[in-house]
C-alpha positions as CSV (number, residue, x, y, z in Angstrom):
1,X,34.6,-1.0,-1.2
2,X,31.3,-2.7,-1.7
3,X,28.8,-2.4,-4.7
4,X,24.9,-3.0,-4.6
5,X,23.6,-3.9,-8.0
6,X,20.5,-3.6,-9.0
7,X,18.6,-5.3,-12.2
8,X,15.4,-4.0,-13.8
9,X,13.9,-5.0,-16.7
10,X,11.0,-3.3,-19.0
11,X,10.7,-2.0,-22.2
12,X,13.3,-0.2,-24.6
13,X,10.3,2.8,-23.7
14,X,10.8,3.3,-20.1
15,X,14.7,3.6,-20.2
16,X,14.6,7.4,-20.7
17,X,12.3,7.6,-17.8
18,X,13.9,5.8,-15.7
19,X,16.8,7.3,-16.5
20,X,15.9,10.6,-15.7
21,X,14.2,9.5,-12.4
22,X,17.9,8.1,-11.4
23,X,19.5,11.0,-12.2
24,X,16.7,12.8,-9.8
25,X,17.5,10.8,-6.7
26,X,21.2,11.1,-7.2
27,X,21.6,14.1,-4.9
28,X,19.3,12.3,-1.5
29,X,22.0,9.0,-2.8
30,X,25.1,11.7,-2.1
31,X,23.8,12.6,1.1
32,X,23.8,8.9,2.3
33,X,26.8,8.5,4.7
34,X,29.2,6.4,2.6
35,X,28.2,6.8,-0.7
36,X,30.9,6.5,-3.4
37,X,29.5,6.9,-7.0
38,X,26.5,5.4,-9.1
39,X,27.0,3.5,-12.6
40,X,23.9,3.0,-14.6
41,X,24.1,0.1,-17.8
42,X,21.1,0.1,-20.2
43,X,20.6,-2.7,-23.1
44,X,18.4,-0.1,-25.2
45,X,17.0,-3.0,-27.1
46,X,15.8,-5.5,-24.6
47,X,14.6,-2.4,-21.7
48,X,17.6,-4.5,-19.4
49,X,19.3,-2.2,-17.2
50,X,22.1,-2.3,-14.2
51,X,22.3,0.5,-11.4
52,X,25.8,0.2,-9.2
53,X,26.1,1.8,-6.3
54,X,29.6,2.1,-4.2
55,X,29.8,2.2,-0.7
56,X,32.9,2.6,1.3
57,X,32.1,0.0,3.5
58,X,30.2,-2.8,3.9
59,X,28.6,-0.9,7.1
60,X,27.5,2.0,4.9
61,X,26.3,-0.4,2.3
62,X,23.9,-1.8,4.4
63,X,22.6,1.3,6.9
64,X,21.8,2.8,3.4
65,X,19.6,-0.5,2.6
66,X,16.0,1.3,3.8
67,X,16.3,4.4,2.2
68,X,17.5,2.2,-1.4
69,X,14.5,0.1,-1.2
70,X,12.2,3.4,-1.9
71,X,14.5,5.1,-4.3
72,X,14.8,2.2,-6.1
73,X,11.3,1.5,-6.2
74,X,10.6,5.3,-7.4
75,X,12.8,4.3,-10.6
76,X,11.4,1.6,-11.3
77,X,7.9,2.6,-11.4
78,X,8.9,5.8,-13.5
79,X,9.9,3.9,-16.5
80,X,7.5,0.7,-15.5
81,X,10.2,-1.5,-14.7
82,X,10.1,-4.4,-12.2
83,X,13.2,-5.0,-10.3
84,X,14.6,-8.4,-11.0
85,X,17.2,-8.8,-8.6
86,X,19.8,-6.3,-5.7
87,X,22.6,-8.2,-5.4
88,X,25.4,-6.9,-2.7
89,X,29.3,-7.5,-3.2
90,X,32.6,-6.9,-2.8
91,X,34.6,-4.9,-5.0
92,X,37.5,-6.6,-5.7
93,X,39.0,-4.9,-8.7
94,X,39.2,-1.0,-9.5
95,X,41.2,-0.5,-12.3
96,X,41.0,2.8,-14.1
């Protein structure tokens, strides 16, 4: 399994937005062949916040790479976030 992570940061204010905007493109993220699962972290008090996505393969990860450049950009400008850094890796730990 792979993961791509995504940092944005900007203020405590735009989490709910952005939030909401993520939770708006989830559905076109299922339809992506490979998709696993999304994870979204927030710091409420610095506007810091992760979005993990899973992939089942590196392969997937990567054909799905266009499509998460505009979704991603979407959330971002909803809660007027920049995005700091998309980092792809390996999962190599999933213990539940």
């Amino acid at each position: 399994m792979f993961a791509r992570v995504t940092t944005q940061q900007g203020s405590p204010d735009g989490l709910e937005a952005s939030l909401k905007a993520v939770q708006e493109i989830v559905p076109a993220a299922r339809e992506m062949s490979g998709f696993e699962r999304i994870l979204v972290l927030e710091d409420r008090a610095s506007g810091k916040s992760l979005g993990i996505t899973f992939w089942e393969s590196e392969e997937a990860m990567r054909a799905s790479e266009e499509a998460a450049t505009t979704l991603r950009a979407s959330v971002a400008s909803a809660g007027g976030a920049d995005v700091v850094s998309v980092e792809h890796l390996e999962v190599v730990l999933d213990e539940r």
